[in-house]
LOMIZA-489096 format. One record per residue (C-alpha): chain; x, y, z; residue number from 1. Coordinates in Angstrom, 1 decimal. Layout:
% LOMIZA-489096
kette,x,y,z,nr
A,X,Y,Z,NUM
...
% end
This chain:
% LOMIZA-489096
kette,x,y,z,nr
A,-9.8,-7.3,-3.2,1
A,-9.3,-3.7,-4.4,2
A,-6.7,-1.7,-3.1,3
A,-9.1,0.5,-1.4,4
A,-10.3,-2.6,0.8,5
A,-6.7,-3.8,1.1,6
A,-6.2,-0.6,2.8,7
A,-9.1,-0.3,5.4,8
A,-8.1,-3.8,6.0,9
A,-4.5,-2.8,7.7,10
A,-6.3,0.8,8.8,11
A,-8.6,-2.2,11.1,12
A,-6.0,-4.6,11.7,13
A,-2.9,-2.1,12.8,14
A,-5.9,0.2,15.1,15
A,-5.9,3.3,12.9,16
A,-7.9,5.8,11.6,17
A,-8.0,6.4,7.8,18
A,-7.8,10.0,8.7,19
A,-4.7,9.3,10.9,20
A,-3.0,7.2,8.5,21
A,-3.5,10.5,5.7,22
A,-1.2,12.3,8.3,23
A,1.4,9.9,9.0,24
A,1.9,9.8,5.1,25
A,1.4,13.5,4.2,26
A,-2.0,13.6,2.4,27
A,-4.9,15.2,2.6,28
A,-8.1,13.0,3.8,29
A,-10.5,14.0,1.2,30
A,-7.8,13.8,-1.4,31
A,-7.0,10.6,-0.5,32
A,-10.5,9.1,-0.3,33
A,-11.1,10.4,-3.8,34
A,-8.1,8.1,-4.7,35
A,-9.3,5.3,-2.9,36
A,-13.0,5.3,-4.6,37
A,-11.1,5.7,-8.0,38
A,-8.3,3.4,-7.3,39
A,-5.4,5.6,-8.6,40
A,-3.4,5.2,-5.3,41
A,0.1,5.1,-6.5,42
A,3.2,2.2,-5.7,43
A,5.1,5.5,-3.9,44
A,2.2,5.9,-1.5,45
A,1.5,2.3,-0.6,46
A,4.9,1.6,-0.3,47
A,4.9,5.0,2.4,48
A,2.0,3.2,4.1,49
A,3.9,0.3,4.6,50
A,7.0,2.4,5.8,51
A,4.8,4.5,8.7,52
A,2.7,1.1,9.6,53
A,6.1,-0.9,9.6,54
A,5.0,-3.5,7.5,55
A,6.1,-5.0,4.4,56
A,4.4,-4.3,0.9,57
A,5.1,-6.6,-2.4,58
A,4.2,-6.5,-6.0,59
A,4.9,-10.1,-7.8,60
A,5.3,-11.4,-11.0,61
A,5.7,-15.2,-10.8,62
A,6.1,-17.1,-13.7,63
A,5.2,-20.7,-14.0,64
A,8.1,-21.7,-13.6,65
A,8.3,-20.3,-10.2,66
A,10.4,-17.5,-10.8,67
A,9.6,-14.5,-9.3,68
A,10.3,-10.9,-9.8,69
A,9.4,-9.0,-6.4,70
A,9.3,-4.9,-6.0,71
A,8.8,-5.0,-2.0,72
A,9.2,-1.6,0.0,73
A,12.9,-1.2,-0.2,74
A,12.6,-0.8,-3.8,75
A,14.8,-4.1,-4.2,76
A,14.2,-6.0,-7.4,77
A,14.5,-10.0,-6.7,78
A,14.7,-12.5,-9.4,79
% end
């Protein structure tokens, strides 16, 4: 799943617009379509998705040990 489908996902899931979502986090809507196609959406602004949307966003490394190192949206490191 790409990031841009990971996003029209919540957009469908939490009832909101892709155009609506570009205002809660400050961006322009064509601007931010051209980052979806080319996938360059940064961590910053899918952690601010997360924020306005009040949800939770990880990134995980997990080693095979089970160890894990987690960036969620507080910016908190967990190992």
């Amino acid at each position: 799943m790409t990031t841009s489908d990971m996003i029209k996902k919540l957009c469908e899931k939490m009832n909101i617009s892709l155009v609506e979502l570009c205002r809660c986090i400050g961006q322009i809507p064509q601007n931010f379509n051209k980052k979806l196609k080319q996938g360059t959406v940064s961590l910053e602004e899918m952690m601010k998705i997360a924020e306005v949307l009040n949800v939770g966003y990880e990134r995980i490394f997990i080693f095979p040990d089970v160890e894990r190192i987690t960036i969620n949206n507080k910016f908190v490191i967990h190992v």
